[in-house]
C-alpha positions, 0 to 999 in steps of 0.5 A, a space after each residue: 320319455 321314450 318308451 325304451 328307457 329304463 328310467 324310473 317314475 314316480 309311485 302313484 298311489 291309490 291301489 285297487 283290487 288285483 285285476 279289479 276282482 275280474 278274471 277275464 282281465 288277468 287271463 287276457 293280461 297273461 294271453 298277452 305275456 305268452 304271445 311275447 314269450 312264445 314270439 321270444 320278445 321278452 327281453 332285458 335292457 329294454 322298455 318297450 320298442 318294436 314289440 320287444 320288452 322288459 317284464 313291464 314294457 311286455 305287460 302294457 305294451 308300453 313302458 310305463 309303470 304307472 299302468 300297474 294300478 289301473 290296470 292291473 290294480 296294485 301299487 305302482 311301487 310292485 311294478 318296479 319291483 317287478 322290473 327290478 327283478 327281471 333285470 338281475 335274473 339269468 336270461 333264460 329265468 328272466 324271459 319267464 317271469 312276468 309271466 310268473 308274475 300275472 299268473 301268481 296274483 289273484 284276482 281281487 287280492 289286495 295287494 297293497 303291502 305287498 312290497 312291505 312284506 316283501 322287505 320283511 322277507 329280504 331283511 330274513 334272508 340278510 340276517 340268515 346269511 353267515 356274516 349276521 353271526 360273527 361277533 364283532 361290534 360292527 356287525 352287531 350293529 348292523 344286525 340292530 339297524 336291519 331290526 329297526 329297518 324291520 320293525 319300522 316296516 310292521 309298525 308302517 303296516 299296523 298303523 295303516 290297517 289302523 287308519 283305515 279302521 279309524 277312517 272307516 269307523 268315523 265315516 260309520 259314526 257320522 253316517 249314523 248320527 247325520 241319520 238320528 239328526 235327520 229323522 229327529 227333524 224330519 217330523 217338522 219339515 221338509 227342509 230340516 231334512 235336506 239341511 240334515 242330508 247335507 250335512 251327512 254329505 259333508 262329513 263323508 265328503 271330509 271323511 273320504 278326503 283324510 282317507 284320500 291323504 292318508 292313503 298317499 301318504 303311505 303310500 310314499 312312505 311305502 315307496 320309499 321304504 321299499 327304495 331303502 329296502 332293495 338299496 339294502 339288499 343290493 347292497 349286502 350282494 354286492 358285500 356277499 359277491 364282494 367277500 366271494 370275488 376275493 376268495 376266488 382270487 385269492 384260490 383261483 384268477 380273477 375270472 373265477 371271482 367274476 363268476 362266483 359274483 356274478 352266481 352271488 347276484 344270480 342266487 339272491 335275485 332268484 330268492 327274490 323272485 320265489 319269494 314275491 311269487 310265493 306272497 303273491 300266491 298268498 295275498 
């Protein structure tokens, strides 16, 4: 795939800490970005081609969202959502955003469920809009799905911080009695001893690969919560700038309807900006 192309990729999961806990990697990252901005090569439309870019395209110099977590160290799923924003903001608010972005993560935060909040997030800002309380039944149910939707989402959450908690604690478990089984023996003989060490090796071995599978296990599900998620709110401005459109033809000309559609997408595509900045900000 060429590097001008907007196609999407597939996640890759395994984060790591924001920026790998270095703060001379985030201010080299942020160097780069201001150089583009100041050389007005942040664009949208485009990945990456002759020193102009997107959000991503501008971060790697290369159109390729599977850099985000081995370079910057985050889920792959972040960095599309990133891209998605950049490409819904007003030009001038676009241009400054993954500059935002580098600049809003800390270094050595863990930003593993961020697009899960991020989701959380959104489904407020839905059930905050007028329509979440008129009456009528189609409406409620809606409301219920967006509840589920939400609750699914903490549920994947708890459950993960869970499975990490039983992992962890049943590599502990092993290491500790692989150890009583290795000193209880190494009064007898040498080879006892190896045999006790490499039993202890093998548990952690099998250890680290469940946490290996559970790992990419939610992490696909996080990815596709998420596609799910901004589906949805793509969707419900589409509804909102739908419903806007028609009030201004009914009062003005089709014109005006563009542009108050076109001010609906603007407006909630900002929100989602100063609301990944601002958990960003707190990770």
């Amino acid at each position: 795939m060429s590097n001008n192309s907007k196609a999407t990729r597939a996640e890759s999961p395994g984060a790591t800490r924001a920026y790998h806990g270095n703060p001379a990697i985030k201010a080299d990252f942020i160097a780069r970005m201001d150089a583009h901005e100041a050389a007005d090569e942040v664009v949208q439309g485009l990945g990456y081609d002759n020193g102009k870019g997107c959000a991503i395209g501008c971060m790697f110099n290369n159109y390729d969202h599977a850099q985000f977590p081995k370079l910057i160290g985050g889920p792959e799923q972040l960095a599309h959502l990133i891209d998605a924003i950049h490409e819904s903001l007003p030009l001038a608010l676009a241009k400054k955003w993954p500059g935002r972005v580098l600049r809003a993560i800390r270094e050595g935060s863990d930003l593993t469920h961020i697009c899960d909040r991020a989701s959380l997030a959104r489904m407020d800002r839905l059930l905050a809009l007028p329509w979440a309380t008129r009456s009528e039944p189609c409406v409620a149910q809606v409301r219920d799905a967006i509840q589920g939707v939400k609750a699914a989402i903490r549920l994947r959450i708890e459950s993960a911080a869970r499975s990490a908690a039983s992992v962890a604690w049943s590599a502990v478990s092993a290491a500790r009695s692989a150890a009583r089984s290795a000193a209880s023996v190494a009064w007898s003989a040498v080879s006892a001893a190896r045999s006790a060490a490499e039993s202890a090796a093998s548990v952690a071995r099998s250890a680290e690969r469940s946490a290996a599978s559970a790992e990419r296990s939610a992490a696909s599900a996080a990815w596709s919560a998420e596609s799910a998620a901004w589906s949805a709110a793509s969707a419900a401005s589409a509804a909102s700038a739908a419903s806007a459109a028609r009030s201004a033809v009914s009062a003005a000309s089709a014109a005006s309807a563009a542009s108050a559609a076109r001010s609906a997408v603007s407006a909630a595509s900002e929100q989602e900006a100063s609301a990944l900045i601002a958990l960003l900000e707190a990770a």
